[in-house]
PDB file of N, CA, C and O in Angstrom, chain B, residues numbered from 101:
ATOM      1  N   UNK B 101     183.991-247.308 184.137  1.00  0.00           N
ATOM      2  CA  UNK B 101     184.248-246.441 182.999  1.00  0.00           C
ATOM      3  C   UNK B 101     183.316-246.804 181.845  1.00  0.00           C
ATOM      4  O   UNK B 101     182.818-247.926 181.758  1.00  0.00           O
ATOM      5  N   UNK B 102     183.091-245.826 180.955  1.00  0.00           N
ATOM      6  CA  UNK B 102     182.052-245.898 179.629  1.00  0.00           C
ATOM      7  C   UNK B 102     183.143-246.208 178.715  1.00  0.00           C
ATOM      8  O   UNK B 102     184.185-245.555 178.770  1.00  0.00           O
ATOM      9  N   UNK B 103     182.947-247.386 177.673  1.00  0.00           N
ATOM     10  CA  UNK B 103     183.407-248.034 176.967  1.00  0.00           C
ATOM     11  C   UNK B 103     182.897-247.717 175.505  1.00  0.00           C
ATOM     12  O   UNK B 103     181.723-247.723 175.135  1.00  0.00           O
ATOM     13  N   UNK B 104     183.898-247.470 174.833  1.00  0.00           N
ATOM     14  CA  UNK B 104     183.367-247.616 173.683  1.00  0.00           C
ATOM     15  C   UNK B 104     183.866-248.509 172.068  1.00  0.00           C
ATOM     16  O   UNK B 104     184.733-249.366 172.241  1.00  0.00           O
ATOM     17  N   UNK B 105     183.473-248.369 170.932  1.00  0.00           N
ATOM     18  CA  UNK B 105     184.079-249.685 169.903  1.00  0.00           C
ATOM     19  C   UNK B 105     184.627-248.683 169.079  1.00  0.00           C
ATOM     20  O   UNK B 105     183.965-247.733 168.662  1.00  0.00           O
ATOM     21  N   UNK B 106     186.288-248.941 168.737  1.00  0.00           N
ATOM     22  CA  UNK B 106     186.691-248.311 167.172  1.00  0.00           C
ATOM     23  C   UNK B 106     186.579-249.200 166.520  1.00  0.00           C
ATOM     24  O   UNK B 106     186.570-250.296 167.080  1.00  0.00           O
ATOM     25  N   UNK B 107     186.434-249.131 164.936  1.00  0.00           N
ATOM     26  CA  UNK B 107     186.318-249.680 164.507  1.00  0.00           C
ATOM     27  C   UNK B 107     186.967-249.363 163.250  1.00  0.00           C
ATOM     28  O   UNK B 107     186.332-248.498 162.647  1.00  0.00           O
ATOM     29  N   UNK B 108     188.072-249.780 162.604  1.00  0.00           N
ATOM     30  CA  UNK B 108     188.797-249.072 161.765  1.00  0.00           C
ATOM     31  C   UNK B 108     189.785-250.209 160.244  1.00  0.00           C
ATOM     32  O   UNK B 108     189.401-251.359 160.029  1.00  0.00           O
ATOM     33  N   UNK B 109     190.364-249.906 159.843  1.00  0.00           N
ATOM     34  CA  UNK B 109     190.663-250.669 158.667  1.00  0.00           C
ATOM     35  C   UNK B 109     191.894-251.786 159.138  1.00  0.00           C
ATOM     36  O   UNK B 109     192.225-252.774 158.482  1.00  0.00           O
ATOM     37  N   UNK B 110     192.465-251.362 160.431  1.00  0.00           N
ATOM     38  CA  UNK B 110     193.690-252.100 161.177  1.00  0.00           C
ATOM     39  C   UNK B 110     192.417-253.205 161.813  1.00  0.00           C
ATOM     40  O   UNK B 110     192.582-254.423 161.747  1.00  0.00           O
ATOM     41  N   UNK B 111     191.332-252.675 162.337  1.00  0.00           N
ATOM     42  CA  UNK B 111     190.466-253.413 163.224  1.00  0.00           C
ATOM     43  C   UNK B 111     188.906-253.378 163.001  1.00  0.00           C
ATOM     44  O   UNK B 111     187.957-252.944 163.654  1.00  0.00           O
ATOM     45  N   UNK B 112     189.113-254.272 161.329  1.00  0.00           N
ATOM     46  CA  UNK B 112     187.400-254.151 160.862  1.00  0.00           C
ATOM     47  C   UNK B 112     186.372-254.640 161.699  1.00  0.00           C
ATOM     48  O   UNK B 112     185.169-254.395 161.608  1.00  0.00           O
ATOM     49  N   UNK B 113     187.044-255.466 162.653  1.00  0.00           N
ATOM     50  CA  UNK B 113     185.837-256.146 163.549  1.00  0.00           C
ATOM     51  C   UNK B 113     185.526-255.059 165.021  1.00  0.00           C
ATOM     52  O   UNK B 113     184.450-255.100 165.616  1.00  0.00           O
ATOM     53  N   UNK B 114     186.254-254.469 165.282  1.00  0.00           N
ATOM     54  CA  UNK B 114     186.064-253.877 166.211  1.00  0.00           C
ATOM     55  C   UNK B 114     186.871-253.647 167.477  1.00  0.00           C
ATOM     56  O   UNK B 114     186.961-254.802 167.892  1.00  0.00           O
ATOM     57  N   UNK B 115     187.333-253.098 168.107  1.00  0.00           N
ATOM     58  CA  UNK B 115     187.923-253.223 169.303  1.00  0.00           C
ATOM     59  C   UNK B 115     187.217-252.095 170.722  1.00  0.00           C
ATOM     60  O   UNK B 115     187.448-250.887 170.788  1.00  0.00           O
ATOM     61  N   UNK B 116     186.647-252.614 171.387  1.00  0.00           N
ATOM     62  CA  UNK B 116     186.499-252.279 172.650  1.00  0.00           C
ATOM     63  C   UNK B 116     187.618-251.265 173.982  1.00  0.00           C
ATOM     64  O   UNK B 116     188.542-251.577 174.734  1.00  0.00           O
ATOM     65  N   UNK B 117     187.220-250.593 173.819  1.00  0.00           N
ATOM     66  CA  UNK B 117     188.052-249.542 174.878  1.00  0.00           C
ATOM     67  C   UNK B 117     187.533-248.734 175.758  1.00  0.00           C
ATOM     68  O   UNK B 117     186.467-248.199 175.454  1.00  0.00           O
ATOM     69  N   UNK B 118     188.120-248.449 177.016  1.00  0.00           N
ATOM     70  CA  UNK B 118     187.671-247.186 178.059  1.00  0.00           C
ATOM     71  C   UNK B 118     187.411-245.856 177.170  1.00  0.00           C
ATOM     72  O   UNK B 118     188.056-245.581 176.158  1.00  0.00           O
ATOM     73  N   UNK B 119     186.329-245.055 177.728  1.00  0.00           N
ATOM     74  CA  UNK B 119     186.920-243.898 177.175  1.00  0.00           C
ATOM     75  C   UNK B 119     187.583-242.861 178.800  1.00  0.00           C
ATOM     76  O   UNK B 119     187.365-243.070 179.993  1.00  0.00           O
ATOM     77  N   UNK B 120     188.454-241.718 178.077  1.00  0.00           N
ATOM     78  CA  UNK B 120     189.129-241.361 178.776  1.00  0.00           C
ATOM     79  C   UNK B 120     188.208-239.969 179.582  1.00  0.00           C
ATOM     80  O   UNK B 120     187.369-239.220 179.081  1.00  0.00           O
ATOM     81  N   UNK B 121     188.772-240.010 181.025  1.00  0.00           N
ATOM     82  CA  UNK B 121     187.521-238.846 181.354  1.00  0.00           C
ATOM     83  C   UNK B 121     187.006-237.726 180.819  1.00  0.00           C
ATOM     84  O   UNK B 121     185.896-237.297 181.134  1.00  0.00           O
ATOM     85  N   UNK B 122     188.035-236.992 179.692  1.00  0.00           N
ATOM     86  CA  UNK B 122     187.393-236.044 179.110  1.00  0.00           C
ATOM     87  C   UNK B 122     186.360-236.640 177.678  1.00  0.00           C
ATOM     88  O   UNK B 122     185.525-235.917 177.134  1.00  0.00           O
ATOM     89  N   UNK B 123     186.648-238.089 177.255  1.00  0.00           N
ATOM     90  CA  UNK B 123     185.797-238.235 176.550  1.00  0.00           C
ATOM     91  C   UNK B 123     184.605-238.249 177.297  1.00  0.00           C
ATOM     92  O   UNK B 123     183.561-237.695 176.953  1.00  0.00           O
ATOM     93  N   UNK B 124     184.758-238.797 178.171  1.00  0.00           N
ATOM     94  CA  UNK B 124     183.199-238.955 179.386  1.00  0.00           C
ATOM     95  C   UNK B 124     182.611-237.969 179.447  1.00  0.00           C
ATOM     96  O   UNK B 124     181.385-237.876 179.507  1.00  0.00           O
ATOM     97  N   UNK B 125     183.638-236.815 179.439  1.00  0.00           N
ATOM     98  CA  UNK B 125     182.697-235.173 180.130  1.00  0.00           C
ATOM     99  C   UNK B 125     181.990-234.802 179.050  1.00  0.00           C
ATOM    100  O   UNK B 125     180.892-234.253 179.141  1.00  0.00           O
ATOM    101  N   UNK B 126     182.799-235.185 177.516  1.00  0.00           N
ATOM    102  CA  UNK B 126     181.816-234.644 176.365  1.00  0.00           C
ATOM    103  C   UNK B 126     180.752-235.845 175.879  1.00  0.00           C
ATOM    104  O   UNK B 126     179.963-235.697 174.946  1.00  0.00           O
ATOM    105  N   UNK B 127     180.853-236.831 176.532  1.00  0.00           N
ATOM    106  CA  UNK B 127     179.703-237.608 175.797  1.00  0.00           C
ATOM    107  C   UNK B 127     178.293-237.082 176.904  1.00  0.00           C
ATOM    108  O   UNK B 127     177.111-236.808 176.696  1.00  0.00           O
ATOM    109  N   UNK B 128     178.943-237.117 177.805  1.00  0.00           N
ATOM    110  CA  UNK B 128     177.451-236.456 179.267  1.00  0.00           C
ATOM    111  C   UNK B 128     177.029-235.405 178.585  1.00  0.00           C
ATOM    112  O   UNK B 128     175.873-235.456 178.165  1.00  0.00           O
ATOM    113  N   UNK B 129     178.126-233.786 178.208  1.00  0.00           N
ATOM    114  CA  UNK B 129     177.619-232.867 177.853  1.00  0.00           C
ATOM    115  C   UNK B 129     176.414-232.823 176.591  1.00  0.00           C
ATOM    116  O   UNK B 129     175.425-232.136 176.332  1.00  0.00           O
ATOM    117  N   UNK B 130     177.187-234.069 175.948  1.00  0.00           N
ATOM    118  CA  UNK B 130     176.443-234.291 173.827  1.00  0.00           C
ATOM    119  C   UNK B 130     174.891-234.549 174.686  1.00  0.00           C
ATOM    120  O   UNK B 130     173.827-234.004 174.391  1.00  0.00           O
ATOM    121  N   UNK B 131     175.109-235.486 175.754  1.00  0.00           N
ATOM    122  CA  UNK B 131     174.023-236.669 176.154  1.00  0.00           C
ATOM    123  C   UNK B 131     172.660-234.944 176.593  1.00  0.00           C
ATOM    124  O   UNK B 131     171.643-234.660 175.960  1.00  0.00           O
ATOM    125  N   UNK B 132     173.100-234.383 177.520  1.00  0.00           N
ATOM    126  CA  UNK B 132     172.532-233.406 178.123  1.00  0.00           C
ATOM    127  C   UNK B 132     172.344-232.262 176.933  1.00  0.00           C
ATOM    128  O   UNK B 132     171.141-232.002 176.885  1.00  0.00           O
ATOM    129  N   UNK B 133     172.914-231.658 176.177  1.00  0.00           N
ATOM    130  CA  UNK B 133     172.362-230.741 174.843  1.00  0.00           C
ATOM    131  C   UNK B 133     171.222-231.195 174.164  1.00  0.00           C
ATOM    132  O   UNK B 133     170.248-230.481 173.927  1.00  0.00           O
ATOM    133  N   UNK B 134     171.394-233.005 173.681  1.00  0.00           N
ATOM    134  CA  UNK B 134     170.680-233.292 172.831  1.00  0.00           C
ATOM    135  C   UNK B 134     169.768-233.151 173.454  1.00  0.00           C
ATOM    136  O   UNK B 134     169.122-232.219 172.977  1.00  0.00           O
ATOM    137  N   UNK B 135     168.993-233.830 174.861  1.00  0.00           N
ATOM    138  CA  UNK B 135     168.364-233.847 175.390  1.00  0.00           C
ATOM    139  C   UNK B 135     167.042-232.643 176.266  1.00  0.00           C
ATOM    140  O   UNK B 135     166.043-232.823 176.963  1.00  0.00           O
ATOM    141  N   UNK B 136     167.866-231.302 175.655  1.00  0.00           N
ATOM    142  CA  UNK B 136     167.470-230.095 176.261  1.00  0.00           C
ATOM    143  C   UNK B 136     166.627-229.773 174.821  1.00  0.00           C
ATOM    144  O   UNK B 136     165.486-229.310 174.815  1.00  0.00           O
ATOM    145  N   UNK B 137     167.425-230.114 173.572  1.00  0.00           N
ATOM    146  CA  UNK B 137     167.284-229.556 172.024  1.00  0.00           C
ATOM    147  C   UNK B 137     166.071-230.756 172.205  1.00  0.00           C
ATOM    148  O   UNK B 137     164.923-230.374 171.977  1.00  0.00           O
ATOM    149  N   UNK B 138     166.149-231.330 172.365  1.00  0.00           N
ATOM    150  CA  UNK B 138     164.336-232.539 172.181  1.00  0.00           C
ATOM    151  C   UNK B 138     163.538-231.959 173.005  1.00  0.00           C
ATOM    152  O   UNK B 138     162.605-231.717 172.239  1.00  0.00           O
ATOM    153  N   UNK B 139     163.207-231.540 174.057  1.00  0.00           N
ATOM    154  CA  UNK B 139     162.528-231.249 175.104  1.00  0.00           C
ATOM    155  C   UNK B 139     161.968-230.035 174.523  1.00  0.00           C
ATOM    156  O   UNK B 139     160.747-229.958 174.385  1.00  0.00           O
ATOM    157  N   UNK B 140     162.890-228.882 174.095  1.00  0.00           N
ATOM    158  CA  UNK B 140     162.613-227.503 173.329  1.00  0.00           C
ATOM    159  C   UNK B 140     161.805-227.852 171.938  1.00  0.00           C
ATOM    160  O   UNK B 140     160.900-227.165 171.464  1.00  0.00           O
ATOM    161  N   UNK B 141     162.196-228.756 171.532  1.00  0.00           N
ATOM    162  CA  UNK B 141     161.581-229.286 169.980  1.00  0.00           C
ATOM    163  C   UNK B 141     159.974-229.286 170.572  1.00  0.00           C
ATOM    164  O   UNK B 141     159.110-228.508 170.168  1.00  0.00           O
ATOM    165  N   UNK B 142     159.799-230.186 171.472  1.00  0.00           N
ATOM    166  CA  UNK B 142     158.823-231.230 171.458  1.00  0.00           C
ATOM    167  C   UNK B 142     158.196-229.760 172.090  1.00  0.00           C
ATOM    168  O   UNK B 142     157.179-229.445 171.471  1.00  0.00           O
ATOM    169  N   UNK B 143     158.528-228.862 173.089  1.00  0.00           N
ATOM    170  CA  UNK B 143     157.624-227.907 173.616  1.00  0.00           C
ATOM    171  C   UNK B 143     157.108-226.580 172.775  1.00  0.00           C
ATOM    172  O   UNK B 143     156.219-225.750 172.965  1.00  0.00           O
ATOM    173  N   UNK B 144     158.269-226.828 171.587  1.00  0.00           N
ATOM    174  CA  UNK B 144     157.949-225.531 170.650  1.00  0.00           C
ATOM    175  C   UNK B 144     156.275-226.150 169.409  1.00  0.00           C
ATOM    176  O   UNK B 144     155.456-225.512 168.748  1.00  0.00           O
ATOM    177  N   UNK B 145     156.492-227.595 169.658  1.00  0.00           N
ATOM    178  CA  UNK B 145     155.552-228.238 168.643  1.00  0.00           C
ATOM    179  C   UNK B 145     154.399-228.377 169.284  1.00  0.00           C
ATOM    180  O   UNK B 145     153.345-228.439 168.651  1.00  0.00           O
ATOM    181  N   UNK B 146     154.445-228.451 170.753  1.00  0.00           N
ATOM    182  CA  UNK B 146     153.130-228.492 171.369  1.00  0.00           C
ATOM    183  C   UNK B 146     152.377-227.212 171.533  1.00  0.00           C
ATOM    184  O   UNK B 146     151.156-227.162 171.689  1.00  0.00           O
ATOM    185  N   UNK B 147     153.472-225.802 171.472  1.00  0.00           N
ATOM    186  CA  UNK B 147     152.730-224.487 171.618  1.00  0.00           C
ATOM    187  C   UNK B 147     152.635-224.233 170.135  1.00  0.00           C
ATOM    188  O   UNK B 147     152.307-223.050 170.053  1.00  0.00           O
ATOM    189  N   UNK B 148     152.719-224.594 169.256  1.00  0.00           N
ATOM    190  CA  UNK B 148     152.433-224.373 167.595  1.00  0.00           C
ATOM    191  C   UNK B 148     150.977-225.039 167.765  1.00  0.00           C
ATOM    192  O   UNK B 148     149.957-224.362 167.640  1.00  0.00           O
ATOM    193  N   UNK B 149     150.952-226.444 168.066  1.00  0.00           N
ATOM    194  CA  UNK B 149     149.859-227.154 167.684  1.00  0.00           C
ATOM    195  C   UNK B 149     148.436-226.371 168.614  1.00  0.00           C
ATOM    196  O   UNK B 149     147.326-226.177 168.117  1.00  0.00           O
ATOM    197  N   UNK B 150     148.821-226.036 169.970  1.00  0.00           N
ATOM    198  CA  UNK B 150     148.011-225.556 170.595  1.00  0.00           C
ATOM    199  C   UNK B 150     147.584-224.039 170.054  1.00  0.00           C
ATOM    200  O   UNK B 150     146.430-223.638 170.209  1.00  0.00           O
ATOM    201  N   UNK B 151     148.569-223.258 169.431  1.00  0.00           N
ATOM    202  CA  UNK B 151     147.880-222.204 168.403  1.00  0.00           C
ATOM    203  C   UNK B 151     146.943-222.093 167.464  1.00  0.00           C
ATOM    204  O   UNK B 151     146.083-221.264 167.164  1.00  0.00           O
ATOM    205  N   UNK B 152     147.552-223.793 166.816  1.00  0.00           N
ATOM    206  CA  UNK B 152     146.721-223.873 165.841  1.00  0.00           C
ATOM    207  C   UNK B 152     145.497-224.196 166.071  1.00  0.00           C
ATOM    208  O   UNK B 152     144.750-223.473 165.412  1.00  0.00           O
ATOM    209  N   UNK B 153     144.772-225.182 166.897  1.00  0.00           N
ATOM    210  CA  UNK B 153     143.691-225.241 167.709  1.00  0.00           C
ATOM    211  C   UNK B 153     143.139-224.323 168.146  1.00  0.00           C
ATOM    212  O   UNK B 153     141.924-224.400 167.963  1.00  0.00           O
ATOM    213  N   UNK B 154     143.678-222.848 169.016  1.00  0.00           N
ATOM    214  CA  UNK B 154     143.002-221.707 169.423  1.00  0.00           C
ATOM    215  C   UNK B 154     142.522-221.040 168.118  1.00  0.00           C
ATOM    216  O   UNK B 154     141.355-220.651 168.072  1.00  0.00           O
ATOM    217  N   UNK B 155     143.389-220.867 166.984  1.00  0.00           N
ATOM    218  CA  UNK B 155     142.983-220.380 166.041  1.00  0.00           C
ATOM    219  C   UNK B 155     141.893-220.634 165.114  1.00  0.00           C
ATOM    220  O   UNK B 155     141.253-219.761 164.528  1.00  0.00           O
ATOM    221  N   UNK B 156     141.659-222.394 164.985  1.00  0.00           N
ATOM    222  CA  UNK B 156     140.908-222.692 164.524  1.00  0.00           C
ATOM    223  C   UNK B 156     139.065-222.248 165.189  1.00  0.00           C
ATOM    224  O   UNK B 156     138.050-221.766 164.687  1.00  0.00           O
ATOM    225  N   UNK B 157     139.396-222.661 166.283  1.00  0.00           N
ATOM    226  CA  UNK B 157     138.622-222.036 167.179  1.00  0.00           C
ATOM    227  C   UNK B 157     137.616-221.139 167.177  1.00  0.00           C
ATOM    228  O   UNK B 157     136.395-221.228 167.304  1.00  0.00           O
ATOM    229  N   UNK B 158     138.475-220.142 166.986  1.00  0.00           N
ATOM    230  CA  UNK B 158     138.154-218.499 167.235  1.00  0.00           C
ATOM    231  C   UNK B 158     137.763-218.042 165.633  1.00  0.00           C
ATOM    232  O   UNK B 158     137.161-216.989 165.422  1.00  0.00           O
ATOM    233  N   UNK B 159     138.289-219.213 164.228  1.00  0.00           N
ATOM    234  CA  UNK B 159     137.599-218.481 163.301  1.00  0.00           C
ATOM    235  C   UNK B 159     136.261-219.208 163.080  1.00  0.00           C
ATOM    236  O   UNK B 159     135.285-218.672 162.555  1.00  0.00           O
ATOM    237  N   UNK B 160     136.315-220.888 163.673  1.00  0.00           N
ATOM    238  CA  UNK B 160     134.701-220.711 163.996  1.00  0.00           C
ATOM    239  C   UNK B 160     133.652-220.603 164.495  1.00  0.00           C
ATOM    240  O   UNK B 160     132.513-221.014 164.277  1.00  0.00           O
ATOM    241  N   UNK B 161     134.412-219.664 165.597  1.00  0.00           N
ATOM    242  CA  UNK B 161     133.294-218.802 165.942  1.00  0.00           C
ATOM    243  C   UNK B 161     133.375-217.259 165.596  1.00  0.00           C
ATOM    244  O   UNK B 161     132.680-216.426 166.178  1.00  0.00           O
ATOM    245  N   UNK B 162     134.174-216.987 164.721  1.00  0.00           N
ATOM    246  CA  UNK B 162     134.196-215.354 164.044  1.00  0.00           C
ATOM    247  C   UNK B 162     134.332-214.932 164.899  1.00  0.00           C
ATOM    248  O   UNK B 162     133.342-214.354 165.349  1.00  0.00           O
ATOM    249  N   UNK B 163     135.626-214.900 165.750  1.00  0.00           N
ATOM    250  CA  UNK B 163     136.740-214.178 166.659  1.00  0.00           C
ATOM    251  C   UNK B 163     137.516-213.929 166.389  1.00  0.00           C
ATOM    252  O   UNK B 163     138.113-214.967 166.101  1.00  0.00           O
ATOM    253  N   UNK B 164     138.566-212.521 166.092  1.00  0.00           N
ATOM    254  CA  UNK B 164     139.424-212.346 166.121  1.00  0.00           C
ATOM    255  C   UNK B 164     140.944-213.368 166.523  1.00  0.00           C
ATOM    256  O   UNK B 164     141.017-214.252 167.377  1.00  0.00           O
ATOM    257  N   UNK B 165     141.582-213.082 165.976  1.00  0.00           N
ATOM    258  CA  UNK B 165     142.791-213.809 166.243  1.00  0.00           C
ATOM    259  C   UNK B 165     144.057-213.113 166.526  1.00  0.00           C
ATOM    260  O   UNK B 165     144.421-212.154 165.845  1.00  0.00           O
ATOM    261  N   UNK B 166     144.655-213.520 167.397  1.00  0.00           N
ATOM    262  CA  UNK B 166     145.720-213.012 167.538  1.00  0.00           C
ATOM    263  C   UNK B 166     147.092-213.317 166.660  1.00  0.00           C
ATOM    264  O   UNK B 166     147.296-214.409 166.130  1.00  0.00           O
ATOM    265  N   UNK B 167     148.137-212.025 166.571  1.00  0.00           N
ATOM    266  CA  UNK B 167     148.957-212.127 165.256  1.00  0.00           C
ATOM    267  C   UNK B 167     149.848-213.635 165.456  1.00  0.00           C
ATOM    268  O   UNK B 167     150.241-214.083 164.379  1.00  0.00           O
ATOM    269  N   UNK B 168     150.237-214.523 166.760  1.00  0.00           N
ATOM    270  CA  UNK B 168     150.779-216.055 166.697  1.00  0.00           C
ATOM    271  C   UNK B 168     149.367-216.602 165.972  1.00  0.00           C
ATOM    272  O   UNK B 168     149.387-216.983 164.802  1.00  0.00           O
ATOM    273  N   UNK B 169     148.334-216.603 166.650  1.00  0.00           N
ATOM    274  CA  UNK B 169     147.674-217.685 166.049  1.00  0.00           C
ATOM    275  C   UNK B 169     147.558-217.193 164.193  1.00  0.00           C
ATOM    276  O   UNK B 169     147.881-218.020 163.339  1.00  0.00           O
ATOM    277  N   UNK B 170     147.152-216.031 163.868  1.00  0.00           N
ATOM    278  CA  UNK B 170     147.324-216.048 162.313  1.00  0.00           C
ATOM    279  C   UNK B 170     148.653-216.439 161.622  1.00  0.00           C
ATOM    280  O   UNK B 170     148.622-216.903 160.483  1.00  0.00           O
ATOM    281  N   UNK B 171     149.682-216.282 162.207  1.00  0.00           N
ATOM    282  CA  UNK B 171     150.897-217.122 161.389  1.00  0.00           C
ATOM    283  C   UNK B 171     150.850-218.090 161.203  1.00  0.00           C
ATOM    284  O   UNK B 171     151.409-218.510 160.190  1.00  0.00           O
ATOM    285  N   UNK B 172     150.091-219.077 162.161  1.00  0.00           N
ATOM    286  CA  UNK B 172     150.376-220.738 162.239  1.00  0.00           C
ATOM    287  C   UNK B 172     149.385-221.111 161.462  1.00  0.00           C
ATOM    288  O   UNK B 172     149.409-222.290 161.110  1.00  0.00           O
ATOM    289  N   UNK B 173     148.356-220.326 161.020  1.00  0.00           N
ATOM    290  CA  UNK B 173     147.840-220.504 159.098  1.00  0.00           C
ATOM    291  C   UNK B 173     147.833-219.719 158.366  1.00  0.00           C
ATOM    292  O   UNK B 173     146.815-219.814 157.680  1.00  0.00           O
ATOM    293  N   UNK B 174     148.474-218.871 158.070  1.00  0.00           N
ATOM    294  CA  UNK B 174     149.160-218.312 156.833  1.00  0.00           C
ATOM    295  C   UNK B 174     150.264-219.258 155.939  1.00  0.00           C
ATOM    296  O   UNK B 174     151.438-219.285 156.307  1.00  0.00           O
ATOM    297  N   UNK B 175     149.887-219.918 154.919  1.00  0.00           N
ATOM    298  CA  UNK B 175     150.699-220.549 154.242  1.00  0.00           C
ATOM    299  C   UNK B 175     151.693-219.512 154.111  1.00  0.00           C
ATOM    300  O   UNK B 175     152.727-219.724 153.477  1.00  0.00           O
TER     301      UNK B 175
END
């Protein structure tokens, strides 16, 4: 079982406990969201950055741009 510490004003130091299976099911679920929400982060920042690179690109070589790549420099 996954264990975890309360820690509370009866028990400032701490006390150690099971958690119970439905705490289990929501710490997997928290574990698996966060983990989808980083992955989406990190892939939305790599297709921004890679815009911004095509864009840079294409204005120096006086190419047109497409309307993603002009957002990602438009202050």
């Amino acid at each position: 079982m996954t264990k975890k510490e309360i820690v509370n004003p009866e028990n400032p130091n701490g006390i150690v406990v099971d958690m119970t299976p439905e705490e289990e099911t929501q710490n997997a679920t928290d574990i698996a969201n966060e983990t989808a929400k980083l992955e989406a982060d990190a892939t939305a920042k790599a297709e921004k950055e890679t815009l911004k690179a095509s864009a840079k690109a294409k204005l120096i070589a006086g190419e047109a741009l497409t309307e993603d790549e002009a957002n990602t420099i438009v202050l």
